[in-house]
C-alpha positions as semicolon CSV with decimal commas, in nm:
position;residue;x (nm);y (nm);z (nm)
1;X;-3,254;-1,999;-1,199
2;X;-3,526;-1,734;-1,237
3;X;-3,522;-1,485;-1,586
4;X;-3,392;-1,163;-1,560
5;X;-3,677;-0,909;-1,591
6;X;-3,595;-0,690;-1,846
7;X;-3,832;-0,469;-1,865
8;X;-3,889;-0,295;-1,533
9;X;-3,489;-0,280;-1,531
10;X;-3,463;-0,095;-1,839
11;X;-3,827;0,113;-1,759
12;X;-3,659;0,221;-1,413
13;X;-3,338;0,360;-1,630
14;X;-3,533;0,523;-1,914
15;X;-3,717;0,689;-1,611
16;X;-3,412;0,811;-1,447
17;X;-3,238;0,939;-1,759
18;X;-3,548;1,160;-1,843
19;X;-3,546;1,312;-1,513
20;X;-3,181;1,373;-1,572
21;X;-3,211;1,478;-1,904
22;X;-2,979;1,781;-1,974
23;X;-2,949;1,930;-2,323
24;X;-2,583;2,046;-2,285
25;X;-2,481;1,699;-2,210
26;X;-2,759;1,471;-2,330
27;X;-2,865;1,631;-2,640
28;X;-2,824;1,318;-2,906
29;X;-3,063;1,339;-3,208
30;X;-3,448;1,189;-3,084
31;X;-3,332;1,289;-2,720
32;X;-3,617;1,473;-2,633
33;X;-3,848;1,233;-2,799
34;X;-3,707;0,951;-2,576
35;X;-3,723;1,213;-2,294
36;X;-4,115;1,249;-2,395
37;X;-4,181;0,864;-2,376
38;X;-3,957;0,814;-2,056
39;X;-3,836;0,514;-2,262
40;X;-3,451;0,469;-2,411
41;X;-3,559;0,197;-2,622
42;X;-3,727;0,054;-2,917
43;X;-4,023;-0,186;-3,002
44;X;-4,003;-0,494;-2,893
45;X;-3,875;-0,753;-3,175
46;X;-4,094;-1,082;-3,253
47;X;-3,946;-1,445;-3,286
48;X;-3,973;-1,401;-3,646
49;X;-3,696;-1,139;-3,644
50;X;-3,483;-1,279;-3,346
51;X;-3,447;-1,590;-3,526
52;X;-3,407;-1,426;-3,874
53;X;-3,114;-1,209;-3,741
54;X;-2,938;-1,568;-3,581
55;X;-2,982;-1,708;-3,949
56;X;-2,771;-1,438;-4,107
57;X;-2,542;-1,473;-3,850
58;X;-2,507;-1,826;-3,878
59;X;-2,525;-1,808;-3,444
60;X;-2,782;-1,900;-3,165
61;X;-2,799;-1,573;-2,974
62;X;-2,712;-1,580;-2,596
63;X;-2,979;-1,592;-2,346
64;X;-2,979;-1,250;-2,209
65;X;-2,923;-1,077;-2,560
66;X;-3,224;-1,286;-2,687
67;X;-3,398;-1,201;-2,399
68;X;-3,381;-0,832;-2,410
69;X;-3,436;-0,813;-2,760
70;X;-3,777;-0,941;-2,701
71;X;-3,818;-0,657;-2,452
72;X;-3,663;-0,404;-2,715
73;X;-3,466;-0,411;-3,048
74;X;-3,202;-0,200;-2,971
75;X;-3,128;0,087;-2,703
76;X;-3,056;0,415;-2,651
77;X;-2,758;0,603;-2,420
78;X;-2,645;0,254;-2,282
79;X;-2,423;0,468;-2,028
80;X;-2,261;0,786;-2,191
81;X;-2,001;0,659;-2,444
82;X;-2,208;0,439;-2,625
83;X;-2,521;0,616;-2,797
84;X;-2,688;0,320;-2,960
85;X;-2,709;-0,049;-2,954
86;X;-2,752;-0,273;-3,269
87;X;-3,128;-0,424;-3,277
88;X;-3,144;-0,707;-3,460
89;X;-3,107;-0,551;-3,825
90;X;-2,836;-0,401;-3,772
91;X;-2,616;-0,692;-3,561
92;X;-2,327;-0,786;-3,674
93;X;-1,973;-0,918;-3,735
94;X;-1,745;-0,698;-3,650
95;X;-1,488;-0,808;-3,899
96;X;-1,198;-0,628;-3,781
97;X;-1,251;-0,287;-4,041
98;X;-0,929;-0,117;-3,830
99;X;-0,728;-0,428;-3,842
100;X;-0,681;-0,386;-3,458
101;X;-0,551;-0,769;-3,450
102;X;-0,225;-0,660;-3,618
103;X;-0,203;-0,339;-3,419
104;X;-0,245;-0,543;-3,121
105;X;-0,010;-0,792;-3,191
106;X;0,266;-0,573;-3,347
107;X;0,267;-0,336;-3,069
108;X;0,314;-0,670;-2,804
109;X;0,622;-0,767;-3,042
110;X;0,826;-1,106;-2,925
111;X;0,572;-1,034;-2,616
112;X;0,283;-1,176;-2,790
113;X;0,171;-1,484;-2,588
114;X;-0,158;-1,722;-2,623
115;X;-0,325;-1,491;-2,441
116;X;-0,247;-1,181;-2,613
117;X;-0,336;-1,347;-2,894
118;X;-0,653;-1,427;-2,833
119;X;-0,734;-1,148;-2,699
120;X;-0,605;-0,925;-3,053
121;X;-0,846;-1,179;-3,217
122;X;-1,173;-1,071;-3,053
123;X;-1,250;-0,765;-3,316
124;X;-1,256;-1,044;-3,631
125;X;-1,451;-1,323;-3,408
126;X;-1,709;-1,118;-3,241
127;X;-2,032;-0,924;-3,301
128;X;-2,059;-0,564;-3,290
129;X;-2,323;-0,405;-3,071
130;X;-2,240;-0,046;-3,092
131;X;-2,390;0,125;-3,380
132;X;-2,317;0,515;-3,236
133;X;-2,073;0,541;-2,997
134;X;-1,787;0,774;-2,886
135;X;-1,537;0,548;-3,072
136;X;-1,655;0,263;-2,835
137;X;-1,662;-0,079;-2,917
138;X;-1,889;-0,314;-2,814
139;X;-1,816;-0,675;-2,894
140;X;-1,980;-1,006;-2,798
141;X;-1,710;-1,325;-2,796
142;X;-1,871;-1,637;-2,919
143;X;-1,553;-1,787;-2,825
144;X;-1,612;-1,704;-2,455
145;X;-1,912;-1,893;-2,335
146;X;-2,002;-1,970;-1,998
147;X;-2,225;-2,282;-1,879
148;X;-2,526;-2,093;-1,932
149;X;-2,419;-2,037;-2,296
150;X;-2,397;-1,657;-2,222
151;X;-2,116;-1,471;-2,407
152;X;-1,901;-1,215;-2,276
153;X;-1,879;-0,908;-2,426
154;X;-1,585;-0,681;-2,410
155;X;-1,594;-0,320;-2,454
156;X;-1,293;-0,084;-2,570
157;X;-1,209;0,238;-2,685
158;X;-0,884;0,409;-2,800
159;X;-0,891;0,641;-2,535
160;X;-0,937;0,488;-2,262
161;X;-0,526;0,336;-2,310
162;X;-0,589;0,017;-2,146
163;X;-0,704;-0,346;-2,256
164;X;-1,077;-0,424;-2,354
165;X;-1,261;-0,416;-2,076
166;X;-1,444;-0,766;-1,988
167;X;-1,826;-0,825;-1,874
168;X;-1,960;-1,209;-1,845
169;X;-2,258;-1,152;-2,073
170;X;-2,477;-0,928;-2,222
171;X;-2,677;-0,843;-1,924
172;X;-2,377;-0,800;-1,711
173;X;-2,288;-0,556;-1,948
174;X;-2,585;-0,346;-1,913
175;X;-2,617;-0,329;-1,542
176;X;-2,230;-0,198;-1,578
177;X;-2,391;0,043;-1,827
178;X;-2,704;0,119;-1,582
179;X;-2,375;0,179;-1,321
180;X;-2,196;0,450;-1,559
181;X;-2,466;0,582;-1,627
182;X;-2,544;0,647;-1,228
183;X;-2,185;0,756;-1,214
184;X;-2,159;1,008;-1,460
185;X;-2,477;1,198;-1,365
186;X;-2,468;1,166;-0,967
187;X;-2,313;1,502;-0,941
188;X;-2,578;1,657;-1,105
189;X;-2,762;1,873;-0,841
190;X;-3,118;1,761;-0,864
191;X;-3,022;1,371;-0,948
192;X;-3,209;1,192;-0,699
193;X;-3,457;0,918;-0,756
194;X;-3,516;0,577;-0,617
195;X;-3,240;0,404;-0,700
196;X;-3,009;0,698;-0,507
197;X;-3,207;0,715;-0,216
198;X;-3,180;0,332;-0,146
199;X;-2,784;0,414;-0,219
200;X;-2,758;0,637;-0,006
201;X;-2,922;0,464;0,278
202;X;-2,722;0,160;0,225
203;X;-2,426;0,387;0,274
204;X;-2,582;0,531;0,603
205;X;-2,583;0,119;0,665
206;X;-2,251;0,084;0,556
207;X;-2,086;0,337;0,778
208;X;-2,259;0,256;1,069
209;X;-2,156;-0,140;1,022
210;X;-1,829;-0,033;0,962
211;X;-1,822;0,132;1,309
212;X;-1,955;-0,173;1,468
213;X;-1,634;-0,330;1,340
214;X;-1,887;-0,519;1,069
215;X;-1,595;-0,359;0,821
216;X;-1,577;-0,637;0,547
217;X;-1,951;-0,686;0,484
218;X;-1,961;-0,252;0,504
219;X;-1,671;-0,259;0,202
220;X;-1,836;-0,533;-0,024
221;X;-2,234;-0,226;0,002
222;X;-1,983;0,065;-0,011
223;X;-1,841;-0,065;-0,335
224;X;-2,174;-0,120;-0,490
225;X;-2,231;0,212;-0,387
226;X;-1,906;0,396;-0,516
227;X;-1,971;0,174;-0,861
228;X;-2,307;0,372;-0,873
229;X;-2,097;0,688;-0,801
230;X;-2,231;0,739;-0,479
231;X;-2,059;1,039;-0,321
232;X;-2,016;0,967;0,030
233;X;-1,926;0,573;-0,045
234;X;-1,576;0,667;-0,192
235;X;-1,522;0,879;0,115
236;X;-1,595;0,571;0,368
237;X;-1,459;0,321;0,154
238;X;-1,091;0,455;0,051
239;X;-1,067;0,469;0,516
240;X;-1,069;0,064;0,539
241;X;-0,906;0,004;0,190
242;X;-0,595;0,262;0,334
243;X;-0,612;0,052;0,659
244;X;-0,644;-0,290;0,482
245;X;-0,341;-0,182;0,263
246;X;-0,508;-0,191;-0,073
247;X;-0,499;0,220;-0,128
248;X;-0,220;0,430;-0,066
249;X;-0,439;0,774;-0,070
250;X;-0,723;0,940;-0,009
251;X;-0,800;1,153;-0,323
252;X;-0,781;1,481;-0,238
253;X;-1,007;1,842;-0,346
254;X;-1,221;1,908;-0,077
255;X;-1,184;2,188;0,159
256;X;-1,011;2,138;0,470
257;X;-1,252;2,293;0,678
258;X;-1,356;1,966;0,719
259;X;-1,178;1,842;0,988
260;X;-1,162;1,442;0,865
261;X;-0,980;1,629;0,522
262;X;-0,768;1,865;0,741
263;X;-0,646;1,563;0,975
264;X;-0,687;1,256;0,754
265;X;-0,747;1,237;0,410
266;X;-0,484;1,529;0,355
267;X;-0,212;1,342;0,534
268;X;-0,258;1,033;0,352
269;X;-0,270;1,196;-0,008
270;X;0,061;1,392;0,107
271;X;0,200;1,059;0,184
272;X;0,133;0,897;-0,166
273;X;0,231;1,149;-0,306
274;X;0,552;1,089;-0,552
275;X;0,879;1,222;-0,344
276;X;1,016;1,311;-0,669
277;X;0,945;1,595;-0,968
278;X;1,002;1,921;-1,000
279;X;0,577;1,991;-0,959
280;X;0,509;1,724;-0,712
281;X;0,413;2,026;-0,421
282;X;0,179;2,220;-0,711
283;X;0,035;1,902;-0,839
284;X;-0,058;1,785;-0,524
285;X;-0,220;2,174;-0,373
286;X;-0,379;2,276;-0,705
287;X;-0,666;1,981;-0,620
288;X;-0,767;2,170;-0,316
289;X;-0,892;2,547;-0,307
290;X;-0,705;2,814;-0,327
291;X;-0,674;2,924;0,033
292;X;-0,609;2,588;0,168
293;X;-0,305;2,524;-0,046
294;X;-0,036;2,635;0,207
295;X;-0,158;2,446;0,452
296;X;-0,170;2,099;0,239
297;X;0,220;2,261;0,132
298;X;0,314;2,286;0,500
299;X;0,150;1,934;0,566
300;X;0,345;1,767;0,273
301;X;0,677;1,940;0,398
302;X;0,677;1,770;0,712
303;X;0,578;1,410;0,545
304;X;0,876;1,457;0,325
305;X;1,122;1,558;0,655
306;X;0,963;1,288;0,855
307;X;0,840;1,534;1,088
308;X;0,434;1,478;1,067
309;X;0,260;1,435;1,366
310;X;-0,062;1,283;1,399
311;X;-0,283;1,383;1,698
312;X;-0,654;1,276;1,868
313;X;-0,847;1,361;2,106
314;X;-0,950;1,206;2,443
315;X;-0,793;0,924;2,572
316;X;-0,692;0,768;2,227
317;X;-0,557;1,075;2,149
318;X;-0,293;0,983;2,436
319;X;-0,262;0,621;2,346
320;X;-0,102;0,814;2,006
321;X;0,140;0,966;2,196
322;X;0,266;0,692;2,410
323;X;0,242;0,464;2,076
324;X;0,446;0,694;1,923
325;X;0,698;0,740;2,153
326;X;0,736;0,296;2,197
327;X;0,766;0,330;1,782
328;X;1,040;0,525;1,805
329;X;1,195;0,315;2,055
330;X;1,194;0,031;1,844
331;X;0,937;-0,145;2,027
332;X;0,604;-0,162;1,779
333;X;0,433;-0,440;1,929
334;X;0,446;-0,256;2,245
335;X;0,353;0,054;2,018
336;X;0,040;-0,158;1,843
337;X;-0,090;-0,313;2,182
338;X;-0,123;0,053;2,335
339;X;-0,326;0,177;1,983
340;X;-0,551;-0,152;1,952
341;X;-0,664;-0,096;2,330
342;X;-0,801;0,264;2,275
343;X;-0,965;0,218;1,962
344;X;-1,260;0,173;2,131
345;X;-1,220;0,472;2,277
346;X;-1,150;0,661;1,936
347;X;-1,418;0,912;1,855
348;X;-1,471;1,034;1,457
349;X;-1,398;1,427;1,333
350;X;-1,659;1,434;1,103
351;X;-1,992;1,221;0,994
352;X;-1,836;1,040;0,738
353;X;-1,540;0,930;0,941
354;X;-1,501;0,593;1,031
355;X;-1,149;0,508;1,158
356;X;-0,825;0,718;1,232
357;X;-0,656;0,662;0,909
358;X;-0,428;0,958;0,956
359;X;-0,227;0,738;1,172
360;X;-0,075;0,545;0,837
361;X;0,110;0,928;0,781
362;X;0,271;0,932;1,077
363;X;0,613;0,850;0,997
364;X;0,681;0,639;1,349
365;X;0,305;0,475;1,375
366;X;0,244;0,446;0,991
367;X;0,465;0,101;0,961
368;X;0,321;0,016;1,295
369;X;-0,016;-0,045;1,138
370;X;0,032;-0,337;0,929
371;X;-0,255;-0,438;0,696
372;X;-0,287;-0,730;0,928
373;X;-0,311;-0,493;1,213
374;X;-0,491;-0,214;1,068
375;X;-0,817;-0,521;0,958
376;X;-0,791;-0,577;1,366
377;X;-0,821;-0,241;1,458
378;X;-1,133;-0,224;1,157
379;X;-1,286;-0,542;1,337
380;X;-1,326;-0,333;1,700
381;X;-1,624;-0,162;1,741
382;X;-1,525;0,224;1,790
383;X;-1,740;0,548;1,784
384;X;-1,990;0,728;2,058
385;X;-2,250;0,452;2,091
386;X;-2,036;0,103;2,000
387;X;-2,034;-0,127;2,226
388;X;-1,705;-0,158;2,405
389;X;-1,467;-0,437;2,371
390;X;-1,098;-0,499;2,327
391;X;-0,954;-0,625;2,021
392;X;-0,796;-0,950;1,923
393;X;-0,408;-0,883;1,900
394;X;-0,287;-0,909;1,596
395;X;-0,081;-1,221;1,585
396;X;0,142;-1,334;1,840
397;X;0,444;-1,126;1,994
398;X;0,762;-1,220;1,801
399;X;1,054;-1,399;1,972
400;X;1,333;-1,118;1,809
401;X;1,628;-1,185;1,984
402;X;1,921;-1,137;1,726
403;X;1,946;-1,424;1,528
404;X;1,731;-1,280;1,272
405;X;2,047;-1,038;1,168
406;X;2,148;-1,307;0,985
407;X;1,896;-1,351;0,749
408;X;1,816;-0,992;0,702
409;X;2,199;-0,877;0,664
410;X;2,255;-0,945;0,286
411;X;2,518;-0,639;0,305
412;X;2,610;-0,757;0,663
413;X;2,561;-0,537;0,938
414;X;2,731;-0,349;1,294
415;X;2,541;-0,355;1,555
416;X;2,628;-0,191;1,943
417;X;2,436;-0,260;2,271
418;X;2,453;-0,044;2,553
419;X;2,335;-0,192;2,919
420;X;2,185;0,050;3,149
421;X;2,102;0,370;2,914
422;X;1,827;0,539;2,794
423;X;1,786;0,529;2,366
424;X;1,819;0,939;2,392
425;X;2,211;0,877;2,493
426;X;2,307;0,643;2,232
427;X;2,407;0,932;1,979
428;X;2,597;1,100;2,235
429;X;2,788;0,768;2,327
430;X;2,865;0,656;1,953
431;X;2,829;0,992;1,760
432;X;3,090;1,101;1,506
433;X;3,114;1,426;1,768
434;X;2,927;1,597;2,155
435;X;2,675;1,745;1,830
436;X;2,573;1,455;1,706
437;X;2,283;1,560;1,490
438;X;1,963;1,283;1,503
439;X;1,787;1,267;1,225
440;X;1,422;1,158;1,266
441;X;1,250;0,848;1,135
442;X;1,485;0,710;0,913
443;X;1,406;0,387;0,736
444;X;1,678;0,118;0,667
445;X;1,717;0,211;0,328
446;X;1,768;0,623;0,407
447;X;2,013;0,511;0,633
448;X;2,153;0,285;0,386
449;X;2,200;0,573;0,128
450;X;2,255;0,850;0,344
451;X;2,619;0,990;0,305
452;X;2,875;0,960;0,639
453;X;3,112;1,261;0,644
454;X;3,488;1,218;0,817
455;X;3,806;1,158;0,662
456;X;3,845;0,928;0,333
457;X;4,035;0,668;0,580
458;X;3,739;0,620;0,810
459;X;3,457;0,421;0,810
460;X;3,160;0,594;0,952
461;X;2,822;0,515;0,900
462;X;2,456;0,624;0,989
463;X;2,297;0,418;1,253
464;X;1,953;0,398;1,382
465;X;1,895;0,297;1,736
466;X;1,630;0,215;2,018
467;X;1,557;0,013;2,291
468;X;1,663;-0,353;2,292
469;X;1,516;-0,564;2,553
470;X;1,481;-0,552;2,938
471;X;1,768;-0,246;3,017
472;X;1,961;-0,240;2,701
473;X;1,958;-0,027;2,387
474;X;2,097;-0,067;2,044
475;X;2,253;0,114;1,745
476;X;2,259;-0,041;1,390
477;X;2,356;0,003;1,078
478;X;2,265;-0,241;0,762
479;X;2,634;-0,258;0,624
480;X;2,924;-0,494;0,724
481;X;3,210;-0,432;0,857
482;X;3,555;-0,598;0,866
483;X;3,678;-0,630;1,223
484;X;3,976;-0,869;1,102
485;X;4,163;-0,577;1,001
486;X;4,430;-0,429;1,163
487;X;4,287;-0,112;1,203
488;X;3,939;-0,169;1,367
489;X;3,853;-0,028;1,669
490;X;3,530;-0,150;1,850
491;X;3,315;0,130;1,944
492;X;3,150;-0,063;2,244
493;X;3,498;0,071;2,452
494;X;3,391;0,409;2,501
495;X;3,051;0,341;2,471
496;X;3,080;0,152;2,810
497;X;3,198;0,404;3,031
498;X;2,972;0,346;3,364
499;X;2,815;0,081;3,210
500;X;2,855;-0,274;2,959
501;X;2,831;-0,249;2,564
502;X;2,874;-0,536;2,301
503;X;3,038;-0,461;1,945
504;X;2,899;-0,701;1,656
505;X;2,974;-0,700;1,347
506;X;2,946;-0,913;1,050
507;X;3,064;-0,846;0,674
508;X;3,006;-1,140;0,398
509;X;3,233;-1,240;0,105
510;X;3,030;-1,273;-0,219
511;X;3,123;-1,607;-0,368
512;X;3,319;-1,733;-0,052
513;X;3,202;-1,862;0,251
514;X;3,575;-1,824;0,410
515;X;3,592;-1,460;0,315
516;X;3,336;-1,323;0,552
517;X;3,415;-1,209;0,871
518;X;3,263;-1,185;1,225
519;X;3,365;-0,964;1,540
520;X;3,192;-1,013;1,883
521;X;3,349;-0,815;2,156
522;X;3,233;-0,748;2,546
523;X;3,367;-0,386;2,711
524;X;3,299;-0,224;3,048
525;X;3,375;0,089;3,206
526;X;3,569;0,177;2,894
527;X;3,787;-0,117;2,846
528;X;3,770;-0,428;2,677
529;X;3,677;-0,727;2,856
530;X;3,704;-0,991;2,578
531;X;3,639;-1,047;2,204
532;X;3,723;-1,266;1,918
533;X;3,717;-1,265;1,547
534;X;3,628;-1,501;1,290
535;X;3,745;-1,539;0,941
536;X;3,787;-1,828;0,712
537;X;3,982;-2,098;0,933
538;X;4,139;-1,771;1,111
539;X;4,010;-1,751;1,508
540;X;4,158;-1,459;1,709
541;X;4,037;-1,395;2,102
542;X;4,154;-1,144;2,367
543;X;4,056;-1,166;2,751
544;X;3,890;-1,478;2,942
545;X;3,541;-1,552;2,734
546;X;3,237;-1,761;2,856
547;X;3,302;-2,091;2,733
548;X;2,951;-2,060;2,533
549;X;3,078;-1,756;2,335
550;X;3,439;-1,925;2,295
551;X;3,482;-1,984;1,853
552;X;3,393;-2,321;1,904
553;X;3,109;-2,241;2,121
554;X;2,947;-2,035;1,893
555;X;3,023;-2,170;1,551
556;X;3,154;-2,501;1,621
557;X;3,399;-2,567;1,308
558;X;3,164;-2,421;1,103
559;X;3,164;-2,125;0,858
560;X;3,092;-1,812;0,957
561;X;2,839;-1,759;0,693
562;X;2,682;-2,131;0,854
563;X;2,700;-2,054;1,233
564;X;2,604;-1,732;1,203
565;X;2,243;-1,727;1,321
566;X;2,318;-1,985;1,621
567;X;2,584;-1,764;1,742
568;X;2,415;-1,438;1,749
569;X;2,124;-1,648;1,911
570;X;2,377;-1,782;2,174
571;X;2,465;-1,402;2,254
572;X;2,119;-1,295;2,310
573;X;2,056;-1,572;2,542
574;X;2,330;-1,503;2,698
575;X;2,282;-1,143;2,770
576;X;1,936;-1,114;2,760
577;X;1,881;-0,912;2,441
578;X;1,679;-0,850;2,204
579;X;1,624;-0,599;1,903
580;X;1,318;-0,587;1,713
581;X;1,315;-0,730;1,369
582;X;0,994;-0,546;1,239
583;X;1,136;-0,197;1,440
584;X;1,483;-0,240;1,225
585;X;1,401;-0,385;0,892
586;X;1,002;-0,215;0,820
587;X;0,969;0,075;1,076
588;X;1,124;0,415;1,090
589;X;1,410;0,465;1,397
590;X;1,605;0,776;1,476
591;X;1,959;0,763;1,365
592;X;2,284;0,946;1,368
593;X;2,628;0,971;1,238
594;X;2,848;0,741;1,441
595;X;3,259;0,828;1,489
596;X;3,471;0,621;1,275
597;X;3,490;0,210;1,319
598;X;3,867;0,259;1,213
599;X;4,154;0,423;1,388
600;X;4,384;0,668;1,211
601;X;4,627;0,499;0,980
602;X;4,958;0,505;1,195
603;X;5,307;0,549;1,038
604;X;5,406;0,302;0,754
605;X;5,026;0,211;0,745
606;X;4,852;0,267;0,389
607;X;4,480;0,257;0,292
608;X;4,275;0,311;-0,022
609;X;3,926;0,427;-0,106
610;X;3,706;0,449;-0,374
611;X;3,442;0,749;-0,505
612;X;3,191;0,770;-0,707
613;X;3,190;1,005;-0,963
């Protein structure tokens, strides 16, 4: 393994910092002496005083440390908390002066595991580098040793609020400080040397390897690049991490006369944004200047109702609006096939945009683009100038059908297929009135908690709905129902006038297989054609059923909890069905306010509700 050269590394950042050097910020006592000598460090220490210093110590140094002591003993601004390192005089023990092991430990409590431990042990173990610092501490493990007999040191400071921060050795260490130091200083308007040029043209690399579809090997030089706080490598970066799923935003500050800020990185900031707090809107605009605020306002507004609308250009710009319209639905692989084969068609906004990331704040094409999908959509080369070629799917089209309902259904679930209808007319079919309201892009969990109106004695509920298969379309809604008693009534009857509709319904029993209940029923033209119900040892069937959708067809003197999945598999064989898993559970549907699943209470007939208060 070859030496590390000290000295031209720590020559190139003494350089750098005295072309830097600022007296506001950099002004430390000796400052413009080291400025003078374009050199941050010291003499160089003999053998003699290495090996005196590990005889105090009672220690064999670590490679790297012994290494650059021999280059210089001690250093100056190693990044811009810590203001001097120990030479070999002045290293060492730490001893633990603050007694941060018993802080440590008595904050974790009953918490405190061997780890923890350990860790609130480092102060009284290790050595202390940092002679000046700004309340930094710099502290090489002994106990932490790697093959090469390198230490690690850890550096912490109160500040900061987070756990000491670990680097494998000594030299590690200072190349993280060399980093800060980059960091800190590269928005400093006459900053450029060397080391940023070669940045900035591995950026220029970067980006255009990203377009190529090269986007994994373009992350691992952006991140170098961002660590050196190169300002166009957060930009390009944070557009594959948001498509790879690993960030949820994109920052936010610049002006949006940019257009890849106006029509991508301010969508996806509005859409991490927290939903909740009474400052979320003027947290989120005062980052931006002052005369783009109302329009980041207006853009978060419409995340919030669901009513965002990403748009393109060109012909990928109408692969969005086909996509979008398949999304909503219910069909996303549809939705995802029409996206991934105009990518390469996709053109950027701006220089430093490299993929249409606005699409993830789009409420009906944002679940659409999966991680998975969004790396395949990465991998195509895109751009004026790529080379054309279509992109792997990602994965294989699922077989739906509907016998995943009964692994997704923990709370049960109603479900009603219409043959023969557009998804527009399924509101007007099942809705709780002729002005149905549909509210857009509803997830399973806002139509979960979303709050059915109606009389205390009915049993309304919000359903989402799309397409489901070859001429059918669906509404759903994730919450059981009990079709066993007396006063169901199956909304597939007047659903089916002119057409065919299917009621099903399931609702467990917690803690008892024989308590839950299914309904299956068949109507046309407004009346019922046949249906049965299942519950416990209880079977109940009206009208001439298919002998495969007979009890005993379908569940076969089994439970209904048990049977379950192989019956609603049987019925979406048998009528050619099928409703997307990843569209119900993960996407965003339209839904509305169906009527009630119960008929009026007659006379004699009693019922009971509960609130909550």
């Amino acid at each position: 393994m070859m030496r590390f050269e000290w000295r031209p590394f720590l020559e190139r950042w003494s350089g750098e910092w005295a072309d830097a050097y600022d007296p506001e910020h950099d002004g430390l006592p000796g400052a413009e002496d080291w400025r003078a000598a374009r050199w941050l460090g010291r003499e160089a220490a003999d053998g003699t005083g290495i090996e005196a210093a590990e005889a105090r110590l009672g220690v064999t140094l670590p490679p790297s440390l012994r290494s650059f002591l021999a280059v210089t003993d001690g250093w100056h601004h190693a990044g811009n908390f810590v203001w001097r390192l120990a030479g070999c005089e002045e290293l060492d023990w730490c001893g633990d002066p603050h007694g941060m092991r018993e802080t440590w430990l008595d904050g974790a409590g009953d918490d405190a595991d061997e780890d923890l431990v350990r860790q609130a042990g480092t102060w009284s173990r290790s050595l202390q580098l940092a002679t000046e610092s700004d309340m930094v501490d710099v502290l090489l493990d002994p106990e932490d040793v790697d093959e090469r007999g390198e230490w690690a040191v850890y550096t912490w400071a109160p500040w900061r609020a987070s756990p000491p921060e670990r680097h494998p050795s000594f030299r590690h260490f200072m190349e993280d400080m060399y980093r800060e130091f980059h960091a800190m200083t590269s928005d400093r308007p006459a900053f450029a040397n060397e080391t940023t040029r070669a940045l900035d043209d591995q950026v220029e690399q970067a980006r255009l390897a990203a377009l190529r579809g090269e986007h994994e090997a373009a992350r691992e030089t952006l991140s170098e690049a961002v660590a050196f706080g190169r300002p166009r490598a957060s930009r390009l970066r944070e557009q594959i991490d948001a498509l790879c799923g690993t960030a949820t935003g994109a920052g936010g500050g610049a002006s949006l006369a940019d257009p890849y800020v106006a029509h991508e990185a301010v969508p996806l900031t509005c859409r991490a944004q927290p939903q909740y707090g009474p400052h979320r809107e003027e947290s989120l605009t005062r980052r931006y200047p002052e005369e783009d605020r109302p329009a980041v306002a207006a853009t978060l507004r419409a995340i919030e109702e669901a009513t965002f609308r990403y748009q393109a250009d060109g012909l990928f710009g109408e692969a969005v609006e086909t996509a979008r319209a398949l999304a909503r639905r219910a069909e996303p692989e549809a939705a995802w096939r029409t996206l991934a084969a105009a990518v390469p068609e996709w053109s950027p906004r701006s220089a430093d945009h490299i993929a249409p990331v606005g699409l993830l704040a789009d409420p009906y094409l944002g679940p659409v683009l999966t991680p998975e999908r969004g790396r395949v959509l990465l991998a195509t080369p895109r751009g004026p100038g790529a080379t054309k070629a279509s992109p792997a799917p990602a994965g294989s089209a699922p077989e739906d059908g509907l016998g995943w309902l009964a692994e997704e259904s923990r709370h049960g679930f109603r479900i009603v297929l219409i043959a023969g209808v557009e998804p527009s007319e399924v509101p007007r079919r099942l809705g709780a009135d002729d002005t149905t309201t549909v509210r857009p892009a509803l997830t399973v969990g806002d139509a979960w908690q979303a709050r059915p109106g109606g009389e205390p004695w009915e049993a309304r509920t919000v359903a989402r709905f799309g397409a489901a298969g070859d001429g059918w379309v669906f509404a759903h809604s994730d919450r059981g129902m009990d079709a066993a008693q007396a006063r169901f009534r199956s909304p597939a009857e007047e659903a089916s006038r002119g057409t065919r509709a299917l009621t099903l319904t399931y609702e467990p029993q917690w803690g008892s297989e024989d308590g839950a209940a299914f309904h299956f029923s068949c109507a046309e033209n407004g009346g019922r054609l046949y249906g049965l119900t299942v519950r416990g040892e209880s079977r109940t069937t009206t009208g001439e059923i298919p002998a495969e959708l007979t009890p005993g067809g379908l569940f076969a003197g089994r439970t209904v909890p048990e049977g379950l999945r192989t019956a609603l598999d049987s019925i979406a064989a048998h009528f050619g069905v099928t409703v997307s898993r990843e569209a119900v559970c993960h996407g965003r549907l339209d839904g509305f306010e169906t009527r009630s699943w119960l008929r009026e209470p007659g006379s004699g007939e009693g019922y009971a509700y509960w609130t909550r208060s």
